[in-house]
Residue frames relative to the residue before (quaternion, step in Angstrom):
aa qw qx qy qz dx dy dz
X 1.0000 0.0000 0.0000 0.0000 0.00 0.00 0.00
X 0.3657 -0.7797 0.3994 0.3143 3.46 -0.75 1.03
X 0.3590 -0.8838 0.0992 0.2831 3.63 -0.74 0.00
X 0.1554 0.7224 -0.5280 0.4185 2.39 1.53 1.86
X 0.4382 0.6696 -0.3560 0.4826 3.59 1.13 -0.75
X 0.7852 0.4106 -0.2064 0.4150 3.30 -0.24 -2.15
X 0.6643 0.5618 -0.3694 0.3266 3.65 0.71 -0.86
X 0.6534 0.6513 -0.1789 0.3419 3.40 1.25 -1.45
X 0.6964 0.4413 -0.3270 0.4619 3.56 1.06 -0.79
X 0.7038 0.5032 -0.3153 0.3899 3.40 1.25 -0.70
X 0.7042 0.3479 -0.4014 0.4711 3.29 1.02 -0.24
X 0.3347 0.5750 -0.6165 0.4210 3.69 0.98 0.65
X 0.8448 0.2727 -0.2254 0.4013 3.18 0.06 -1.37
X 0.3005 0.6359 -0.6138 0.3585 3.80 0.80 0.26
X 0.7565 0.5483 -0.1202 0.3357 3.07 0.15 -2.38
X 0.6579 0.4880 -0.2368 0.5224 3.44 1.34 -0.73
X 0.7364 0.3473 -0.2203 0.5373 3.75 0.94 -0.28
X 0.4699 0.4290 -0.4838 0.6010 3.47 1.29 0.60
X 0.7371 0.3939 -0.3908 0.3856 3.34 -0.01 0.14
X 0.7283 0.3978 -0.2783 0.4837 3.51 0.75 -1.03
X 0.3857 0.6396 -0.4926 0.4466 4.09 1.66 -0.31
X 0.9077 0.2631 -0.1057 0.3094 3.40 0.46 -1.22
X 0.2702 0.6990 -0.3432 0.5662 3.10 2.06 0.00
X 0.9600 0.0690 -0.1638 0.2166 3.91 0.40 -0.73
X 0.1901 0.5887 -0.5569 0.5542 2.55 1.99 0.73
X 0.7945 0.3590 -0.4205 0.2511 3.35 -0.62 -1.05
X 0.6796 0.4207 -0.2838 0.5297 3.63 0.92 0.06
X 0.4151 0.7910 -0.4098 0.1846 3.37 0.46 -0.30
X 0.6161 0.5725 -0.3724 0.3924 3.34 1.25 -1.21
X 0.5596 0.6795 -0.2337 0.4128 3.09 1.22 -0.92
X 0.6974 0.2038 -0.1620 0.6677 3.95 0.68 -0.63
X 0.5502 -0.6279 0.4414 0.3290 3.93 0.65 1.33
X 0.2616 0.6747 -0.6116 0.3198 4.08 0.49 0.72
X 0.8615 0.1547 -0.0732 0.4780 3.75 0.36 -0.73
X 0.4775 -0.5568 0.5017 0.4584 3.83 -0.42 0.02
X 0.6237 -0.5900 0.4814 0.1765 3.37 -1.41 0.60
X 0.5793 -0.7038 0.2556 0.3220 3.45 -0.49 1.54
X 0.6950 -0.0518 0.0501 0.7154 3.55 1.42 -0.83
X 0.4980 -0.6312 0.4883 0.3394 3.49 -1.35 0.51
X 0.7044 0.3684 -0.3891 0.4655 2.84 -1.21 1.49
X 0.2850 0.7274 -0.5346 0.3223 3.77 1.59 -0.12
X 0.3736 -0.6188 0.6279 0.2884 3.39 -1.58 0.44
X 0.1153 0.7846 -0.6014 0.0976 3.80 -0.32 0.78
X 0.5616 0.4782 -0.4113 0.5355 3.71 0.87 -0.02
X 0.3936 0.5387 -0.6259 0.4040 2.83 -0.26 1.97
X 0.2203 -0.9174 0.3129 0.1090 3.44 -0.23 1.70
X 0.5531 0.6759 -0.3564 0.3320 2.84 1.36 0.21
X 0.6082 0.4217 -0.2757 0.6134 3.39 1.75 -0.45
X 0.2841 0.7405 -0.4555 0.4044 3.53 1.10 0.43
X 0.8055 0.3429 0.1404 0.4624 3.03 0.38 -1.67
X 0.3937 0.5055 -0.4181 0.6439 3.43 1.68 0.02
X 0.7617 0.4227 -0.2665 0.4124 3.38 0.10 -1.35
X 0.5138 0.6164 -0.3577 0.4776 3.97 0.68 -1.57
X 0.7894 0.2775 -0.2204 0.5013 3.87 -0.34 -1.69
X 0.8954 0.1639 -0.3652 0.1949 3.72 0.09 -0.22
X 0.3199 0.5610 -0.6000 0.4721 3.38 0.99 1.76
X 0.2530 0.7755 -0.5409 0.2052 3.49 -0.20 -0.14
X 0.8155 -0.2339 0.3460 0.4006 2.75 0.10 -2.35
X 0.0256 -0.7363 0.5930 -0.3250 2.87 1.50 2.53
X 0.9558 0.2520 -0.0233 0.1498 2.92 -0.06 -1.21
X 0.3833 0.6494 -0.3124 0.5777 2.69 2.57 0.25
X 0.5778 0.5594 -0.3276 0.4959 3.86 1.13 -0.84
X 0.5988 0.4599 -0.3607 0.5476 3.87 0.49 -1.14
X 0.7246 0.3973 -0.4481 0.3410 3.78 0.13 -1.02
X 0.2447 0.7926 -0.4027 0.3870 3.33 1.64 -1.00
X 0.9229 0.2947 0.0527 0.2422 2.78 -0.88 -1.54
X 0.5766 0.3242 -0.3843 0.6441 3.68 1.27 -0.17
X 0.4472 0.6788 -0.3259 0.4828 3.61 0.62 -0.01
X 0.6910 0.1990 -0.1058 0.6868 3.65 0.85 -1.40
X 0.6582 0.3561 -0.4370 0.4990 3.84 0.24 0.13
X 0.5306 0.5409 -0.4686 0.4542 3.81 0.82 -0.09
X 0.7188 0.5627 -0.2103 0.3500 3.63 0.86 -1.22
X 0.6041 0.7190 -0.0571 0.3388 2.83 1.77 -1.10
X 0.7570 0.3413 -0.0167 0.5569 2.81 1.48 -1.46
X 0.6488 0.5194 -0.2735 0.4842 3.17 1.42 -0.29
X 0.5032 0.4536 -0.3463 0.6489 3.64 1.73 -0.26
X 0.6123 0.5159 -0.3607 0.4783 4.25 0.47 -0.52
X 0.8505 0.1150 0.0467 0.5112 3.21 0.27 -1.60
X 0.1776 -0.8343 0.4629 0.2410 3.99 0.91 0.98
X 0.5935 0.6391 -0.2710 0.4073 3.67 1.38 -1.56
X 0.7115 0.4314 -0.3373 0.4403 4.07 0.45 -0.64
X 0.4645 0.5207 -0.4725 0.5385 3.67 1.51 0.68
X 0.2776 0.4908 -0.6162 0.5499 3.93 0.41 1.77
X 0.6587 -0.5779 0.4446 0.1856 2.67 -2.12 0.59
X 0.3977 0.7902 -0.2617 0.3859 3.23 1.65 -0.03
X 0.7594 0.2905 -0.0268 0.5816 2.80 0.88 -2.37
X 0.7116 0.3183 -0.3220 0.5373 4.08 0.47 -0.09
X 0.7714 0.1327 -0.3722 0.4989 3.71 0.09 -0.32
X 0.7021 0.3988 -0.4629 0.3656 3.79 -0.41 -1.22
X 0.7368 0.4219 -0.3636 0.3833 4.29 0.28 -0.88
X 0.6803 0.6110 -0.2467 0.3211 3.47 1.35 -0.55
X 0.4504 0.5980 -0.3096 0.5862 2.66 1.86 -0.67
X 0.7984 0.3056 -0.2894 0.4306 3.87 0.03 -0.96
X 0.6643 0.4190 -0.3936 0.4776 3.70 0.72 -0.52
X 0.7674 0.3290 -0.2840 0.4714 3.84 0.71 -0.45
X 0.7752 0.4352 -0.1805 0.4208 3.88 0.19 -1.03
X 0.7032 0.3840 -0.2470 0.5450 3.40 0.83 -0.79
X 0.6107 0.3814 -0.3932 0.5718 3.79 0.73 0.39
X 0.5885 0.5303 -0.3209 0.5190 3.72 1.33 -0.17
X 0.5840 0.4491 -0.4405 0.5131 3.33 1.16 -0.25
X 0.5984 0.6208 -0.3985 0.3125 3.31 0.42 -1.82
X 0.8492 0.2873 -0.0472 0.4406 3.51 -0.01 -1.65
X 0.5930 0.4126 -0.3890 0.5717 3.80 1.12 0.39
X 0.4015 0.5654 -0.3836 0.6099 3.68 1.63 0.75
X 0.7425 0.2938 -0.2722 0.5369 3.41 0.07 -1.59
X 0.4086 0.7421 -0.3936 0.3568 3.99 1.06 -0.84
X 0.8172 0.3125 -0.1594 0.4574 3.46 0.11 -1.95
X 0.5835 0.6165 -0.4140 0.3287 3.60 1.07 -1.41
X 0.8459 0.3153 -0.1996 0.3810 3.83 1.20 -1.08
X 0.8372 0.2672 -0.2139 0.4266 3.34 1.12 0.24
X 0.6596 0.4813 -0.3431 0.4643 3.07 1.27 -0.16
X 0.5648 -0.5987 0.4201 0.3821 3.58 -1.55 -0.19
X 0.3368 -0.6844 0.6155 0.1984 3.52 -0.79 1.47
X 0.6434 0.4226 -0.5874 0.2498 3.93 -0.01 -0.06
X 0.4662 0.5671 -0.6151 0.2878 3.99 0.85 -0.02
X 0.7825 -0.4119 0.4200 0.2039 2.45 -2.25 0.26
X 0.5303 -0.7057 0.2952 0.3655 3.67 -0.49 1.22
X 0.6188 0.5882 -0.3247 0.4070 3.40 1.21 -0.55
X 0.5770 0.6003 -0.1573 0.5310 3.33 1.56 -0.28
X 0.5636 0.4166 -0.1976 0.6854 3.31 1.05 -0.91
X 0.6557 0.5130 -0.4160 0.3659 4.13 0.28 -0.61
X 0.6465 0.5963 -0.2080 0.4279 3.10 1.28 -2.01
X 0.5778 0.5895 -0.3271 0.4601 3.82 0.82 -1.16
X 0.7681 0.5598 -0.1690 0.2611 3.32 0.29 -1.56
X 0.4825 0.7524 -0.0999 0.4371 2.80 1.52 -1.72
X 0.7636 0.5436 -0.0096 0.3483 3.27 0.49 -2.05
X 0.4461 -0.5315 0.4603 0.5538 3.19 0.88 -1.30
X 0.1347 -0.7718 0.5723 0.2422 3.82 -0.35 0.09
X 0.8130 -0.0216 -0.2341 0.5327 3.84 -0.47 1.11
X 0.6995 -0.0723 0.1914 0.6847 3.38 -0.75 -1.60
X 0.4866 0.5000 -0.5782 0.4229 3.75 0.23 0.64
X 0.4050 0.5996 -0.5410 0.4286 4.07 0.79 0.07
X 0.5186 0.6673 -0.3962 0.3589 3.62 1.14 -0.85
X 0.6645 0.5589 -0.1601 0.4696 4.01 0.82 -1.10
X 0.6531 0.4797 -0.3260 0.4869 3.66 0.97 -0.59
X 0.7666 0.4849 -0.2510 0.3380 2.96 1.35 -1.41
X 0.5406 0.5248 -0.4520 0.4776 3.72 1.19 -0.94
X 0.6557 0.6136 -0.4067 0.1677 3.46 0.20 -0.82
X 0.6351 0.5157 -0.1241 0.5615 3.08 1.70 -0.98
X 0.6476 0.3776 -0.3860 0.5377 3.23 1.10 0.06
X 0.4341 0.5032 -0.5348 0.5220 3.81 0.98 0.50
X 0.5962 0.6296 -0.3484 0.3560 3.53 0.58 -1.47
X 0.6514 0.5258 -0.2487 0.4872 3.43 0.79 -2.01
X 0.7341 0.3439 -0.3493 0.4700 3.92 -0.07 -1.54
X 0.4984 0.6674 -0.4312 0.3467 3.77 0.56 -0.67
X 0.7782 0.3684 -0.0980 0.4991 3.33 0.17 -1.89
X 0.4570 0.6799 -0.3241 0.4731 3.90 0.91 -0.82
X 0.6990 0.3207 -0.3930 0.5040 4.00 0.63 -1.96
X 0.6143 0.6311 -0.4244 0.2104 3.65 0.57 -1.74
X 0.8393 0.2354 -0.0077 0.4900 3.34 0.20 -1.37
X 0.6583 0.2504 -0.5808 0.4081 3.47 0.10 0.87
X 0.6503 -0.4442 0.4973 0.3638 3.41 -1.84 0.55
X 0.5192 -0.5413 0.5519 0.3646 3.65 -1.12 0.87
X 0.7350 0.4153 -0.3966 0.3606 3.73 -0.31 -1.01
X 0.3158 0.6759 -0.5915 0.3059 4.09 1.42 0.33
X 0.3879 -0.6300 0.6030 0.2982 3.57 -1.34 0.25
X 0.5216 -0.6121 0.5540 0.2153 3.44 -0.86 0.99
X 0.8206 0.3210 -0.2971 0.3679 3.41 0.29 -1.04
X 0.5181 0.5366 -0.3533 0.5647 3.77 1.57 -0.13
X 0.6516 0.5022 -0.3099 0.4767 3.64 0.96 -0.42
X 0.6395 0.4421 -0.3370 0.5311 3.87 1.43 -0.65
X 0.3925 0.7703 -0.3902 0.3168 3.63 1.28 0.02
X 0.6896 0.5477 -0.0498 0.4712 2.59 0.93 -1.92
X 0.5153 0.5038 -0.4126 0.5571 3.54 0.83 -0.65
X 0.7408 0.3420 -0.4189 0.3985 4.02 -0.02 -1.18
X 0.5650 0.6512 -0.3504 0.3659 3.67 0.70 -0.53
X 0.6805 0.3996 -0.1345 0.5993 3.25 1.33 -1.35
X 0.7024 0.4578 -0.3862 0.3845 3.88 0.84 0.34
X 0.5405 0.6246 -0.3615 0.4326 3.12 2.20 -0.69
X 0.7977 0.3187 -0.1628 0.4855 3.35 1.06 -1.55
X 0.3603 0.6965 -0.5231 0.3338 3.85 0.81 0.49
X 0.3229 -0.6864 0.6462 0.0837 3.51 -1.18 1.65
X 0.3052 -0.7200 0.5540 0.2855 3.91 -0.41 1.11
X 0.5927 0.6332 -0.4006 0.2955 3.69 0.54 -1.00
X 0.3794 0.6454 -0.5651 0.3467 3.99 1.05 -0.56
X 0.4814 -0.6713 0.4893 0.2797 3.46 -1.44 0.61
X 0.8518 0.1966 -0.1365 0.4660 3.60 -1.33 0.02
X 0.6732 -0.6859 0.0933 0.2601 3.02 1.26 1.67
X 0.0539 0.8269 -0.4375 0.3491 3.27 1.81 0.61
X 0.8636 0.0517 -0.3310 0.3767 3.63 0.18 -0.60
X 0.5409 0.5901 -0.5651 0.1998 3.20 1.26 0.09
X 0.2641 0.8527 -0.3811 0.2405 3.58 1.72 0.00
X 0.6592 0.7067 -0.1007 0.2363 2.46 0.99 -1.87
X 0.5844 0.7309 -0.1597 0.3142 3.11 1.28 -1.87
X 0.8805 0.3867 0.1950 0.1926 1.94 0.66 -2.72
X 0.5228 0.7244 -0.1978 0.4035 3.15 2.25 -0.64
X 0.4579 0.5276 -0.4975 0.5143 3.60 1.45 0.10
X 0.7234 0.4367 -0.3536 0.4011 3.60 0.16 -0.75
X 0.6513 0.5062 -0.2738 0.4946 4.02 1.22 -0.27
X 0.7323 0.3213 -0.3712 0.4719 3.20 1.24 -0.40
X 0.4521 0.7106 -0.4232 0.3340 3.54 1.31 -0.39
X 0.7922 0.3035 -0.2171 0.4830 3.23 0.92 -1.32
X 0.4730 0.5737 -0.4567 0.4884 3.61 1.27 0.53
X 0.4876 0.4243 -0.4557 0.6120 3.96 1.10 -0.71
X 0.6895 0.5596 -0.3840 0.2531 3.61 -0.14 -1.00
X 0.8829 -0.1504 -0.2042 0.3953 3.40 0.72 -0.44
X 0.5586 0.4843 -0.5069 0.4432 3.29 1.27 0.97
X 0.4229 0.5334 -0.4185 0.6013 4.06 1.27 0.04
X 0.4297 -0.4891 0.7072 0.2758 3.55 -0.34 -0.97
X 0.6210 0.6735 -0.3887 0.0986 3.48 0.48 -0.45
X 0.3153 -0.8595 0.3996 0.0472 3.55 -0.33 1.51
X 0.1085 -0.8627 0.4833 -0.1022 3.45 -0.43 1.83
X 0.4307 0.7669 -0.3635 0.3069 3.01 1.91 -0.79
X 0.2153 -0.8465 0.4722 0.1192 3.62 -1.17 0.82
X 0.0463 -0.8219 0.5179 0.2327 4.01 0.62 0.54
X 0.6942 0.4348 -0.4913 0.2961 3.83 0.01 -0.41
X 0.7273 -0.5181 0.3826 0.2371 3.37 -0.93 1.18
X 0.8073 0.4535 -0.0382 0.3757 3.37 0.78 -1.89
X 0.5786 0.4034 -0.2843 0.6493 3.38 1.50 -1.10
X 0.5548 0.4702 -0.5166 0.4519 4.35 0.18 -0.03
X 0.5939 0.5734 -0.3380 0.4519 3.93 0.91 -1.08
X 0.6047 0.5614 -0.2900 0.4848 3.47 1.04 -1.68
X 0.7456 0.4459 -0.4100 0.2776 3.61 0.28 -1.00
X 0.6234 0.6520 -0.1782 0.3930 2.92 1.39 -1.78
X 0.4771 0.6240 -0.2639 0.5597 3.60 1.53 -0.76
X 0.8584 0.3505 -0.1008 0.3608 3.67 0.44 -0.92
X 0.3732 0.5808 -0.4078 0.5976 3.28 1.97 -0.34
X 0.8780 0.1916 -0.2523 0.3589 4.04 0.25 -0.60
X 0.5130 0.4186 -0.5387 0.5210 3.49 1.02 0.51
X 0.6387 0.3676 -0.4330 0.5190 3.52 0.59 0.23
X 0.5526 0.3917 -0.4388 0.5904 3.88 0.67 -0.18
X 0.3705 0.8369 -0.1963 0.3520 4.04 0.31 -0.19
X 0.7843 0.3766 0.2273 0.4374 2.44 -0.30 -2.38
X 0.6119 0.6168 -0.1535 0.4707 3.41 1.05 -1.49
X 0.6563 0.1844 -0.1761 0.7101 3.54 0.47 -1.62
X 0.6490 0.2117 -0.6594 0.3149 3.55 -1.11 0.55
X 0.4397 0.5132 -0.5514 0.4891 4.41 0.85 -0.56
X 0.9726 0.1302 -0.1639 0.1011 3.34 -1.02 -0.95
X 0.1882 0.7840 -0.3423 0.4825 2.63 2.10 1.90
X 0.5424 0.7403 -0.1610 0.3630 3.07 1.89 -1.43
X 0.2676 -0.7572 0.5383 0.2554 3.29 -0.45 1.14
X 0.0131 -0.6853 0.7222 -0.0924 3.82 -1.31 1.34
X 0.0914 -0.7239 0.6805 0.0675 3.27 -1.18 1.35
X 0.6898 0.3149 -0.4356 0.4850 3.94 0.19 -0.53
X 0.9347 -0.1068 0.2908 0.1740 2.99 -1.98 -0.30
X 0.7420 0.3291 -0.0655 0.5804 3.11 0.49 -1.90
X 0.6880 0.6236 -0.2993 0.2197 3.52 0.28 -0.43
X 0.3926 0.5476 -0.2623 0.6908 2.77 2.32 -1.25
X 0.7850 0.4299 -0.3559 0.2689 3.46 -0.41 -1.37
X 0.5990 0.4471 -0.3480 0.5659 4.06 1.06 -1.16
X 0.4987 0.4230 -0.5287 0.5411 4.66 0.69 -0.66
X 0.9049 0.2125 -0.2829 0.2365 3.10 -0.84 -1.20
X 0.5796 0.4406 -0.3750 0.5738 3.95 1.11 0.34
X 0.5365 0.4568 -0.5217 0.4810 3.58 0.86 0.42
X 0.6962 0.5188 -0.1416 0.4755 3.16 0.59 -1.62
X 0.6383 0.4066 -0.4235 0.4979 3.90 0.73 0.10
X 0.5580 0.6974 -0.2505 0.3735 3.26 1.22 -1.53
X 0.6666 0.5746 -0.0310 0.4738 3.27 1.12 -1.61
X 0.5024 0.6225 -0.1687 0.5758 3.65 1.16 -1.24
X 0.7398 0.5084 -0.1918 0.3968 3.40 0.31 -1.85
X 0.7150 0.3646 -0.2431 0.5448 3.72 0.39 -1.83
X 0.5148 0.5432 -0.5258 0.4042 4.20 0.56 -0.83
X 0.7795 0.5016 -0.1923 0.3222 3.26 0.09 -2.02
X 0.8025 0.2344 -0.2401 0.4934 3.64 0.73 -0.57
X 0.4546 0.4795 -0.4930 0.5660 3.56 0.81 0.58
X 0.5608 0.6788 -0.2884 0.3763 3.57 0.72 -0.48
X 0.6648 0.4422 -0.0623 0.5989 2.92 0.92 -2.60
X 0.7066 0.3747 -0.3691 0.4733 4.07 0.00 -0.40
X 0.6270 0.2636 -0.5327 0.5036 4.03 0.32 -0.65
X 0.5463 0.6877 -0.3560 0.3193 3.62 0.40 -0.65
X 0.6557 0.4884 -0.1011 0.5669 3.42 0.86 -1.26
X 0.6326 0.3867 -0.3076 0.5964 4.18 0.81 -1.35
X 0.5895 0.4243 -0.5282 0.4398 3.83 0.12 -0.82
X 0.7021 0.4955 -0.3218 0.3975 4.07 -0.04 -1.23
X 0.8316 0.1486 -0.2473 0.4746 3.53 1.05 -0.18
X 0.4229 0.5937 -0.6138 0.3032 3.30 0.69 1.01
X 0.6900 -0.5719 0.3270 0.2998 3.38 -1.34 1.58
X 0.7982 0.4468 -0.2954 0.2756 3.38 0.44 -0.62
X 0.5552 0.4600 -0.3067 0.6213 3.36 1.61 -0.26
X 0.4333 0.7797 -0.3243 0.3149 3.65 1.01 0.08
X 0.7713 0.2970 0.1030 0.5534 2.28 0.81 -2.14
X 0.5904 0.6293 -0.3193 0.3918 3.43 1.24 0.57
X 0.5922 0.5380 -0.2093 0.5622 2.89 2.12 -0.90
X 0.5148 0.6148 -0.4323 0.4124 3.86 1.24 -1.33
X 0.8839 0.2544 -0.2286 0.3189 3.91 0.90 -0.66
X 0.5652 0.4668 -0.4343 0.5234 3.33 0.84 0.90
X 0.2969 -0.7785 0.5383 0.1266 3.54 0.18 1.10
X 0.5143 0.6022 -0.3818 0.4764 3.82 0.89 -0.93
X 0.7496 0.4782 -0.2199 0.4013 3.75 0.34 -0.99
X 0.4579 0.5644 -0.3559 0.5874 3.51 1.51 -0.64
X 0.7146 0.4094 -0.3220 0.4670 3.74 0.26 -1.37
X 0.5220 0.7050 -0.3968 0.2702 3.23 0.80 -0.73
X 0.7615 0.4318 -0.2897 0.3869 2.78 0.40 -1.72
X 0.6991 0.3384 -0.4156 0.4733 3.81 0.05 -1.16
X 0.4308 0.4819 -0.6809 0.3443 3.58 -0.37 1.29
X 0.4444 0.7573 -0.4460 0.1734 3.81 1.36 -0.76
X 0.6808 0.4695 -0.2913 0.4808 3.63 1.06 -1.41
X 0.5504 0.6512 -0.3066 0.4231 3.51 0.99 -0.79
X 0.7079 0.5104 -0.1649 0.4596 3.40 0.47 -1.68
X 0.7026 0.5643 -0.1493 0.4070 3.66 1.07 -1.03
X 0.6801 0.5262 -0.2289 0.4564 3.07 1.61 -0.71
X 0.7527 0.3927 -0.1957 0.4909 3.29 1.19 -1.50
X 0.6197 0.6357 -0.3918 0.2414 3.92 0.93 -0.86
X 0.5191 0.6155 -0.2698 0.5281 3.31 1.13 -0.11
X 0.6122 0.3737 -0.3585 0.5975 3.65 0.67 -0.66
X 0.6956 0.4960 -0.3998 0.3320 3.38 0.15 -1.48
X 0.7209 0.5209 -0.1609 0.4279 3.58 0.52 -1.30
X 0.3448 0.6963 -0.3438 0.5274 3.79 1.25 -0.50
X 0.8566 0.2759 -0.1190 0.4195 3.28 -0.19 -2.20
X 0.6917 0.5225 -0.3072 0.3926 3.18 0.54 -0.94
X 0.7381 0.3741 -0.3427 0.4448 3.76 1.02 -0.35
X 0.7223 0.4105 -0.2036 0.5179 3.59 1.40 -1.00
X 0.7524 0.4321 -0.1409 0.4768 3.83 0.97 -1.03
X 0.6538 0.5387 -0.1946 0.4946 3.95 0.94 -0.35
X 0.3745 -0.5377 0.6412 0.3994 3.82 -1.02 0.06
X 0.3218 0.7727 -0.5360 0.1098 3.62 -0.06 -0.41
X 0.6927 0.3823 -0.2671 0.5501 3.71 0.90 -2.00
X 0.8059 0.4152 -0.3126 0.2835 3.70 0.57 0.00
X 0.4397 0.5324 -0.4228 0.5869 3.59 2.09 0.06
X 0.8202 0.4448 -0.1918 0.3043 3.71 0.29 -0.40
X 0.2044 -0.7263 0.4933 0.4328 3.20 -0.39 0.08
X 0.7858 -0.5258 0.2712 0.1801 2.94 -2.11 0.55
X 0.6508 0.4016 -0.3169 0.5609 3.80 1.52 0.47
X 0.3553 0.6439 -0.4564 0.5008 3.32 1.66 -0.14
X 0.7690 0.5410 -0.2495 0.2319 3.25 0.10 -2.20
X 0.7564 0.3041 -0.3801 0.4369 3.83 -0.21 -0.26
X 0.6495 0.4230 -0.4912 0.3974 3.72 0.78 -0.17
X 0.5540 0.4779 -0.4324 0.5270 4.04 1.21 -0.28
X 0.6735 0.5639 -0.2377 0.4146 3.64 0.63 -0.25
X 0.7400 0.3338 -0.2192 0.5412 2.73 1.45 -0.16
X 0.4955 0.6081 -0.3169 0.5331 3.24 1.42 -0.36
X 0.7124 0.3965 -0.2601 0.5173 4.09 0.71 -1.48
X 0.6325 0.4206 -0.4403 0.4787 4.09 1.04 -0.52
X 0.8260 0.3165 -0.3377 0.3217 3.37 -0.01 -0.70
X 0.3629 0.6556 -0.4891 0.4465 3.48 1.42 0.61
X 0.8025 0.3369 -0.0957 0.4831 3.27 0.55 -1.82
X 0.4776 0.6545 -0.4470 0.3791 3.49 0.78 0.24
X 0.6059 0.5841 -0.2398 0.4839 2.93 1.23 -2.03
X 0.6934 0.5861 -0.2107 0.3624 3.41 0.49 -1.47
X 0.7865 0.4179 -0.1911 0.4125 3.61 0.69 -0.66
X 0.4738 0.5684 -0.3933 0.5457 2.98 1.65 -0.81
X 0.6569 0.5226 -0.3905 0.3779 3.64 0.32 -1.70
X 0.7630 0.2628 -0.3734 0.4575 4.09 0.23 -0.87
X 0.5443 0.6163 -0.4896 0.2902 3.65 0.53 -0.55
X 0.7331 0.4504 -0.2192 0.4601 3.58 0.73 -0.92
X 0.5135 0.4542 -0.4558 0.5677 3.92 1.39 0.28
X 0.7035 0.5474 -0.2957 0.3435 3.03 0.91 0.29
X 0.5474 -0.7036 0.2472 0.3796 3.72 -0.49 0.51
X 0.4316 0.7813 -0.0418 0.4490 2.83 2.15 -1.50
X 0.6135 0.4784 0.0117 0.6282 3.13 0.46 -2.03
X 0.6619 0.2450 -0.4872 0.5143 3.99 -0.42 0.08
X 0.6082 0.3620 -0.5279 0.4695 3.77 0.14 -1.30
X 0.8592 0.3571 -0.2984 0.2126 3.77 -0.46 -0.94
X 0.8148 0.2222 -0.0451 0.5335 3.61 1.05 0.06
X 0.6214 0.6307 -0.3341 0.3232 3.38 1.61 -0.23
């Protein structure tokens, strides 16, 4: 595959996960994800429910996606940067050490400085908020890393992405330094690692069967929130909910990640992007956009008059309009910077 090609689907689906990153934050209060700007907010409004519900699924399963299919990429291109150098020691500074930085400025603005420093370390450490994201990918380099070393080439990739669903059914999220959210999440890192170092071919062309999938990502998203509604008092009941409701999670999320993926490589939306250079730049704002929209959105709901000039169906579409402004915007100066590339470039 040339790598103009290879470049083009990913910055579809960048351009597509900047929008829906900030699309559900800005709703979220609404589907009881965040606490409620002031007591008494109107948020019982079910239609932004369900805005918010359908467009978590498969944010943050796509992004793994995709470092996944750029892992494969670079490791088929550049076979030699598979060392412990080029996957653990650089990962560690390009991923974890921005996770600190900004899980600093993170705690300094929302959390409570009177805990105990060991507390405040442990947070930090971790990821602070939707920064918890960064600990985990890292570990899912670590995982695909250790995975090439020590299995026998003639292993079957696609018996080897099993294992990964096995290891998301029976994965305990609570593990520290985001270890189990690894767990979860490593099917969706090795998929797009089968994808373009396996050969393995998910790519849907018929219009109708992409709809079908996209259809099934929410009767499984659905289905899900009415399961882990079910009232379960013993043991087994919890244990058969919360393995339905993962099980469920799992088939949504990758039926998602593949119509998601076939849309980015149908030819015509290709060859629409190859001619707007602006959209190319675009995309490598995604890691950028992901980092700051969350602060921005934070202040503006908890720190700002805003939830209280507006009214309460107004509010997430101005919230979403002023974050992805100022997102764009920071990203754009951060990267004129030297600083600003190590941390977002």
């Amino acid at each position: 595959m040339r790598r103009e090609e290879f470049l083009i689907d990913i910055v579809a689906l960048r351009l597509l996960l900047i929008f829906f990153l900030i699309f559900y934050h800005s709703f979220v209060i609404y589907t009881g994800g965040w606490e409620l700007p002031f007591e008494g907010f109107p948020n019982n409004i079910p239609l932004y429910y369900w805005m918010g519900y359908l467009s978590h699924g498969f944010r943050l399963e796509t992004m793994v996606f995709i470092s996944g299919i750029l892992f494969g990429y670079v490791i088929t291109k550049y076979p030699e940067r598979l060392s412990f150098n080029g996957c653990v020691i650089k990962k560690a500074k390009r991923i974890l050490l921005p996770s600190i930085f900004f899980s600093i400025l993170y705690y300094l603005m929302f959390y409570d400085m009177k805990a105990p420093w060991y507390v405040i370390a442990y947070k930090i450490l971790n990821g602070c908020g939707h920064l918890w994201f960064l600990p985990m990918i890292f570990w899912c380099f670590i995982c695909c890393y250790l995975i090439v070393k020590i299995t026998p080439p003639h292993w079957d990739l696609k018996k080897l992405l099993m294992l990964t669903v096995v290891l998301n059914l029976i994965a305990v999220n609570h593990i520290p330094f985001r270890v189990g959210s690894m767990m979860i999440y490593f099917v969706y890192f090795y998929l797009g690692y089968a994808v373009k170092r396996g050969g393995l071919n998910i790519r849907i062309k018929k219009t109708s069967t992409v709809i079908g999938m996209i259809t099934l990502y929410i009767a499984f998203t659905i289905i899900c929130n009415y399961i882990k509604y079910i009232p379960h008092d013993d043991l087994w009941q919890k244990i058969a909910i919360s393995l339905s409701t993962r099980l469920l999670h799992l088939f949504g999320a990758l039926s998602m990640v593949i119509a998601l993926y076939s849309i980015a490589n149908f030819e015509s939306l290709k060859t629409k992007l190859k001619k707007y250079a602006p959209l190319i730049t675009l995309s490598g704002y995604c890691y950028g956009v992901y980092i700051y929209q969350q602060f921005i959105l934070k202040y503006l709901y908890y720190n700002t008059q805003l939830p209280f000039k507006v009214s309460a169906v107004a509010l997430p579409w101005i919230g979403l309009v002023i974050t992805l402004f100022l997102s764009l915007l920071l990203c754009h100066f951060t990267l004129k910077t030297k600083f600003g590339r190590y941390l977002i470039g």
